[in-house]
C-alpha positions in Angstrom: -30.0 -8.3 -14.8 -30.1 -7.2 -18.3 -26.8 -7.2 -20.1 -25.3 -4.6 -23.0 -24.8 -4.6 -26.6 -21.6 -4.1 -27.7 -18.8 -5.6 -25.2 -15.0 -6.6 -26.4 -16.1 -9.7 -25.0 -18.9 -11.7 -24.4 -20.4 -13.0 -21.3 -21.7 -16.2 -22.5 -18.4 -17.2 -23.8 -16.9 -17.0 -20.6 -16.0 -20.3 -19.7 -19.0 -21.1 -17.4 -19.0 -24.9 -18.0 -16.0 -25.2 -15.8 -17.6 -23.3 -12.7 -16.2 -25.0 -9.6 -17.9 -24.4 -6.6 -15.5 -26.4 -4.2 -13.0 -23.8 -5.3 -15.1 -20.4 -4.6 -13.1 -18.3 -1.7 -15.8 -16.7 0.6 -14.1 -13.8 1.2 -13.0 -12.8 -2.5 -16.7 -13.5 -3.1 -17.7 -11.0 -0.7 -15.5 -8.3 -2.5 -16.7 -9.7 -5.7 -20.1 -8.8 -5.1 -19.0 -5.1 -4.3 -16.6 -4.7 -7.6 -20.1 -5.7 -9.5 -21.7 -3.1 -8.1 -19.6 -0.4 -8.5 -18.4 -1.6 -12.3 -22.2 -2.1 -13.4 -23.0 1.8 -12.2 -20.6 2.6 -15.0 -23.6 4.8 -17.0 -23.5 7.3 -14.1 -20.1 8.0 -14.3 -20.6 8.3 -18.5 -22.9 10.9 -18.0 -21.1 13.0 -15.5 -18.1 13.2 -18.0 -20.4 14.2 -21.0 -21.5 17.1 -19.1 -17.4 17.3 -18.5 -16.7 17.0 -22.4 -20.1 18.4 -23.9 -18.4 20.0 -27.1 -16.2 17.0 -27.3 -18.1 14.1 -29.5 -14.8 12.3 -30.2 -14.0 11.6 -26.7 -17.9 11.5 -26.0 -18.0 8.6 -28.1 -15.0 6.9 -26.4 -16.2 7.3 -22.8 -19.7 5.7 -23.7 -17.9 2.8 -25.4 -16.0 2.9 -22.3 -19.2 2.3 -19.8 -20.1 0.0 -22.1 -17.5 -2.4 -21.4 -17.3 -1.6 -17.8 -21.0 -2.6 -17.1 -20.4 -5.8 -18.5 -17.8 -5.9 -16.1 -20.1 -5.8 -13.1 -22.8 -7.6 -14.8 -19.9 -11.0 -15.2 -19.0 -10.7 -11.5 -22.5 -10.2 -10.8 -23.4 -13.3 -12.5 -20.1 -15.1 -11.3 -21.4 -14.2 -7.9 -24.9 -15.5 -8.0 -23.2 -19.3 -9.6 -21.3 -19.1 -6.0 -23.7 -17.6 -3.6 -27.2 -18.3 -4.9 -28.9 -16.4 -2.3 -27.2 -12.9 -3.4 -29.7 -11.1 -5.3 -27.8 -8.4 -7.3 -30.6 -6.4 -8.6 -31.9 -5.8 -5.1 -28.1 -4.6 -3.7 -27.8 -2.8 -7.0 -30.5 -0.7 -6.2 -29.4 -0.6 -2.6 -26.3 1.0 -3.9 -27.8 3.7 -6.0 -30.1 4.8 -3.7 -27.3 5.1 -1.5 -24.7 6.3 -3.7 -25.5 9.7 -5.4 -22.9 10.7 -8.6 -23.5 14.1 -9.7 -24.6 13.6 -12.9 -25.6 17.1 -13.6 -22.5 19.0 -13.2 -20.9 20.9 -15.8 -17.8 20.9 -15.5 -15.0 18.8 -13.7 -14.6 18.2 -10.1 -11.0 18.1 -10.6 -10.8 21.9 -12.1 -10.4 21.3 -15.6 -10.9 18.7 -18.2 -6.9 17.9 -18.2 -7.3 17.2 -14.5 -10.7 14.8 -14.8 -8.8 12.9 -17.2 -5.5 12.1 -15.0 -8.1 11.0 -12.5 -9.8 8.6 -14.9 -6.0 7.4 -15.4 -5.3 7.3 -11.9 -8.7 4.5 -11.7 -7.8 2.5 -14.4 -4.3 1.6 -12.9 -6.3 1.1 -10.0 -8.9 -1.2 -11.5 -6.3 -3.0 -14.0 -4.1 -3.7 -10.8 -7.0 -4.9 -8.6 -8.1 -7.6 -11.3 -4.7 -8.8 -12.2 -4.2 -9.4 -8.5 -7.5 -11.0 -7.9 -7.3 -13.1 -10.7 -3.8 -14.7 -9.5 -5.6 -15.5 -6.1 -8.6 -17.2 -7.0 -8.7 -20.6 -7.5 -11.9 -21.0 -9.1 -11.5 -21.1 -13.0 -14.5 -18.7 -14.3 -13.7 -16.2 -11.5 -10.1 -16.4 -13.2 -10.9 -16.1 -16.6 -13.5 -12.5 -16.0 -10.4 -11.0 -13.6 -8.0 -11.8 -16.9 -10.8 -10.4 -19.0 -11.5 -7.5 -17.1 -7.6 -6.3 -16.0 -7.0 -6.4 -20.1 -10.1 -3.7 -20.8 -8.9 -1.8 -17.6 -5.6 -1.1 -18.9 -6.9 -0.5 -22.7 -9.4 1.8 -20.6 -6.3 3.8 -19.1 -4.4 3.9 -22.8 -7.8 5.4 -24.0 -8.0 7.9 -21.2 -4.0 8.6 -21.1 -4.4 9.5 -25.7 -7.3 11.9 -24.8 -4.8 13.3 -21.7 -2.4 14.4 -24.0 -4.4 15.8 -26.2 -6.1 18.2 -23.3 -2.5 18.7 -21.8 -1.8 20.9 -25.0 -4.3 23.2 -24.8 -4.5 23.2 -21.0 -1.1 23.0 -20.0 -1.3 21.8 -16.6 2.2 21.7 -14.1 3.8 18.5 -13.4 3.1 19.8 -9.6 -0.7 19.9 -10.7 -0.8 16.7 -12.1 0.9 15.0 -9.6 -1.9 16.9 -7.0 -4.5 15.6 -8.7 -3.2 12.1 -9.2 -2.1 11.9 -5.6 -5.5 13.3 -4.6 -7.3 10.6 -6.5 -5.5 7.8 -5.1 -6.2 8.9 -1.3 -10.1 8.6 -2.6 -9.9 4.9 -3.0 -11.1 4.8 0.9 -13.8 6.9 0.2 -17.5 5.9 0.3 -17.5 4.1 -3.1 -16.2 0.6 -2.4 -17.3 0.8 1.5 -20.8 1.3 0.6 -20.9 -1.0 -2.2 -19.0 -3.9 0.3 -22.3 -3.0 3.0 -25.1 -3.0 0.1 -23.7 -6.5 -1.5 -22.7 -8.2 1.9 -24.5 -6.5 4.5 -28.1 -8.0 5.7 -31.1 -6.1 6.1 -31.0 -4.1 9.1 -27.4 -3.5 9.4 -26.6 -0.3 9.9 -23.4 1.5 7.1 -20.7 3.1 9.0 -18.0 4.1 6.4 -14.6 3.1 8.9 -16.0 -0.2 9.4 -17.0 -1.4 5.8 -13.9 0.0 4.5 -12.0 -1.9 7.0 -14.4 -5.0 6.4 -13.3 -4.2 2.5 -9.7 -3.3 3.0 -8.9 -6.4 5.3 -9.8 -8.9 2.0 -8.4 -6.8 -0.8 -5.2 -5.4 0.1 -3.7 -8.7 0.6 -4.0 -9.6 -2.5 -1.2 -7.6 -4.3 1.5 -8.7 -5.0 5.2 -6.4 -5.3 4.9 -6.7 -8.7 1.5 -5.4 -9.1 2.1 -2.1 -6.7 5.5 -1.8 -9.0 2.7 -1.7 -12.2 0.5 0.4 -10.0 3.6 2.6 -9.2 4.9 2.7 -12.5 1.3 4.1 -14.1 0.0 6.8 -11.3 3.6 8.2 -12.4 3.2 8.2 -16.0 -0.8 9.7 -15.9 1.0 12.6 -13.7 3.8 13.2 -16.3 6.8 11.7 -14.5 8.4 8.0 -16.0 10.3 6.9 -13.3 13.8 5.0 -13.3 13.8 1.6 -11.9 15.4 2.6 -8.3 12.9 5.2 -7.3 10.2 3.0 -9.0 11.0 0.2 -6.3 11.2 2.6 -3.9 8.0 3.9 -4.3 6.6 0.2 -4.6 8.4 -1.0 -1.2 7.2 2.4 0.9 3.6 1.5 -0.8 3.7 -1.8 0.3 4.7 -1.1 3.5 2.0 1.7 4.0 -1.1 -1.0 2.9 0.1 -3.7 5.7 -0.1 -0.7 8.4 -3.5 0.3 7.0 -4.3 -3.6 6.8 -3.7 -3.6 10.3 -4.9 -0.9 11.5 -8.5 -2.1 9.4 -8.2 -5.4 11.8 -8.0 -3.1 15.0 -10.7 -1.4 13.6 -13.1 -4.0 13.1 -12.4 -5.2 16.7 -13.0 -2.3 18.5 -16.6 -2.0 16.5 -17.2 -5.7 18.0 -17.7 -6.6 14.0 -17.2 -10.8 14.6 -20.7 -10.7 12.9 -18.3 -10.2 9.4 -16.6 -12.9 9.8 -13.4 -11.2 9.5 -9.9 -12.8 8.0 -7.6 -13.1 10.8 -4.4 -10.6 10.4 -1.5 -12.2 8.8 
């Protein structure tokens, strides 16, 4: 697994010394090993958004500093996961993934209609990915896993600041609606059950053999991440989508917002349980439903 050149941090000074196997959680390993994959295919999404931002060198430059940082991300959790499960061979369900999981590298302009648009969605990620980590890292035990979740939630938000400056900037000239923006935004967060993390959870967990149905490896996925977060990190999560889609919401509607969030991932938590059931998935091991 080769690693990068210039990251805000290093992978060998993680803290490696104090890896403690007794304390590795099965299941957060088994969505650790699908966060590496998706974080180390970072260059595919840099090269779909020069194609986006082609007369833009400026914002060019920031977005391939950006993959930079967030292949190193997958590359630590890879390299976490391997310490915990020596038997997972992350080059072999890298490639798995990729083969599997096309980005449209080519195109030449935004899938989210203009550049403006592209950019609340990049927003709308970062809160995602910032969130995710900050919540992961509180529920692992095991020290090294802690210290790349602090690590990585601290670039994920400096990666949303980055993406929110350039925002602005295209929000002068493009001059989308606040109805736009929050259509886009909305739209983007309704895409975190899409193929991306399902497939990724299949290719890193998966054997050889099994067959990828998106419901049930989203469900497998969704049943061991959702859990994790915490009513203060929807409030963050809240609290950002807002902001990237031009609205900075007061407190009450804020916790609002949070509570009816909450609420929504413990029906789709469940819902992921009956899921899995009804596919006869006891092969994955699943959590049992709290």
């Amino acid at each position: 697994m080769p690693f990068i050149d210039k990251p805000n941090w290093k992978i060998e000074d993680l803290p490696w010394d104090q890896f403690d196997q007794t304390k590795v959680d099965p299941e957060l390993l088994k969505i650790v090993k699908a966060a590496a994959l998706v974080e180390y295919n970072a260059h595919d999404y840099a090269a779909y958004l020069a194609n986006v931002f082609p007369d833009d060198p400026e914002f060019c430059r920031a977005s391939h500093d950006w993959s930079i940082e967030e292949t190193q991300h997958g590359a630590a959790l890879g390299a976490w996961a391997k310490r915990a499960d020596p038997s997972f061979d992350f080059d072999e369900a890298f490639k798995r993934y990729k083969d599997g999981y096309k980005i449209n590298v080519e195109a030449q302009g935004s899938i989210r209609g203009s550049r403006a648009g592209e950019l609340i969605a990049r927003c709308i990620v970062e809160t995602g990915t910032s969130s995710y980590y900050t919540a992961l890292g509180d529920a692992a035990q095991e020290p090294v896993l802690k210290a790349i979740c602090r690590a990585i939630a601290a670039d994920e938000l400096r990666h949303y600041k980055l993406f929110h400056t350039h925002l602005k900037r295209y929000l002068e000239k493009e001059g989308l609606t606040l109805y736009e923006r929050l259509k886009i935004g909305l739209a983007r967060v309704q895409e975190s059950e899409d193929d991306e993390l399902a497939f990724a959870y299949f290719c890193a967990n998966a054997g050889t053999g099994e067959v990828y149905h998106l419901k049930t490896y989203s469900s497998a996925y969704m049943v061991r991440a959702f859990p994790l977060y915490r009513p203060e990190n929807l409030e963050r999560v809240v609290a950002m989508v807002f902001r990237a889609c031009g609205f900075t919401l007061p407190s009450l509607p804020r916790k609002l917002i949070k509570n009816a969030a909450s609420v929504a991932m413990r029906v789709k938590v469940r819902r992921a349980h009956q899921a899995l059931s009804a596919a006869n998935a006891d092969w994955m091991d699943v959590p049992k439903a709290a």
